[in-house]
C-alpha positions in Angstrom: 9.5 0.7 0.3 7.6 1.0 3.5 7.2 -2.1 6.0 5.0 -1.9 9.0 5.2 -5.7 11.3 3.0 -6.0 14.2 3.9 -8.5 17.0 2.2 -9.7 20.2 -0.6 -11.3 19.1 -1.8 -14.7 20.8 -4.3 -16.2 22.4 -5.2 -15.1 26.1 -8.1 -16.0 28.6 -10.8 -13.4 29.2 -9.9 -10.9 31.9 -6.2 -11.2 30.0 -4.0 -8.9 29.0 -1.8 -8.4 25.8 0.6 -5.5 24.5 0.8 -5.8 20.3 3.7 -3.8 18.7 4.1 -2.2 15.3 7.3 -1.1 13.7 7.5 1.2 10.6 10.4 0.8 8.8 12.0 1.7 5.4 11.7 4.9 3.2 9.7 7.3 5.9 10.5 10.8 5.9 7.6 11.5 8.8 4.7 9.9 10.3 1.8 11.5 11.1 -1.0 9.6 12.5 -0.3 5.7 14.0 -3.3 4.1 14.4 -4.6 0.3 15.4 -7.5 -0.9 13.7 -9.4 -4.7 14.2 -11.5 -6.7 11.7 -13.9 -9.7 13.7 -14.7 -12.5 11.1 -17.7 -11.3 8.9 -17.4 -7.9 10.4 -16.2 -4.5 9.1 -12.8 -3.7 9.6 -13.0 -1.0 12.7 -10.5 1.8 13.9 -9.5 0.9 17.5 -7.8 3.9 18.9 -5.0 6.5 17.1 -2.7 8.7 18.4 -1.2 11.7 16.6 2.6 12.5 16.4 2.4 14.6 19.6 0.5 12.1 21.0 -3.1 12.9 21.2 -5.6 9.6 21.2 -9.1 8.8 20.9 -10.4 5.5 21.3 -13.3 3.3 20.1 -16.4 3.4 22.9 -15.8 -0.5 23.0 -12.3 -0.1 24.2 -12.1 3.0 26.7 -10.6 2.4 29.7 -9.2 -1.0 29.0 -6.3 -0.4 26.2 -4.2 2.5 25.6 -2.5 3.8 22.7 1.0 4.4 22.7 4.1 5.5 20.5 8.0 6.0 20.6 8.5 8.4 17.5 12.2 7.7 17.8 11.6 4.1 16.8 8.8 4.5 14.9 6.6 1.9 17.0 3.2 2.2 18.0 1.8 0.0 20.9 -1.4 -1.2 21.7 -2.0 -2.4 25.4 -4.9 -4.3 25.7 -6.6 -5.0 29.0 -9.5 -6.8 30.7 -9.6 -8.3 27.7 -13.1 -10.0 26.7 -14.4 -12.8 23.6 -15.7 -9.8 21.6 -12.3 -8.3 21.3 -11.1 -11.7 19.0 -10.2 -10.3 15.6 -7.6 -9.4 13.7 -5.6 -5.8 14.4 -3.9 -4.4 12.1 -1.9 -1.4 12.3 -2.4 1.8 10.0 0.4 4.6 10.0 -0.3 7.8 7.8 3.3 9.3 6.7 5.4 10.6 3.9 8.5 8.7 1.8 10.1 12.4 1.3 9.6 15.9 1.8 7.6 16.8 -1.4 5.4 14.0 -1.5 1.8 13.2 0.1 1.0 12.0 3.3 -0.3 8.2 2.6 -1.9 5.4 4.4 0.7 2.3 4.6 -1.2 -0.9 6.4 0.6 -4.2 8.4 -0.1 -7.8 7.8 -2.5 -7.9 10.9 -1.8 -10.1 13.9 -4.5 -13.0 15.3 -6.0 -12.1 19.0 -8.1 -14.4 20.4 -10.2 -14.6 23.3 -12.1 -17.6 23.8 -15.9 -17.4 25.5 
């Protein structure tokens, strides 16, 4: 079984900053691509910004330059700092890691439970 927990959600003021984290845990032989995405209330689910295992990233236009993507491959965590953040960015992130459970098997998409942020207008 694979888990993936995000933490760090909350609810700041705009201008605010927050840092969400996101173990993988469990059967993981090797990730590949870590990835945070977001989902606004009667909106698409969106990919935030990714980051490969040798830690390339690309980000969403709406985010550039206020979070960054981040990951410690030893502890299988990826981190999203969030900055300057503004009422639009209120949604639920949830974070995405592409891996394998053993050598011989595929790469797959394994998602977390999501975690709230909310900043109020």
């Amino acid at each position: 079984q694979v888990q993936l927990v995000e933490s760090g959600g909350g609810l700041v003021q705009p201008g605010g900053s927050l840092r969400l984290s996101c173990v993988a845990s469990g059967s993981i032989f090797s990730i590949n691509y870590m990835s945070w995405y977001r989902q606004a209330p009667g909106k698409q689910r969106e990919l935030v910004a990714g980051i490969t295992e040798r830690g390339s990233t690309n980000y969403a236009d709406s985010v550039k330059g206020r979070f960054t993507i981040s990951r410690d491959n030893i502890k299988r965590t990826v981190y999203l700092q969030m900055n300057s953040l503004k009422p639009e960015d209120t949604a639920v992130y949830y974070c995405n890691a592409n891996l394998r459970t053993a050598w011989h098997t595929t790469w797959a998409d394994y998602w977390g439970q999501g975690t709230q942020v909310t900043v109020p207008s």
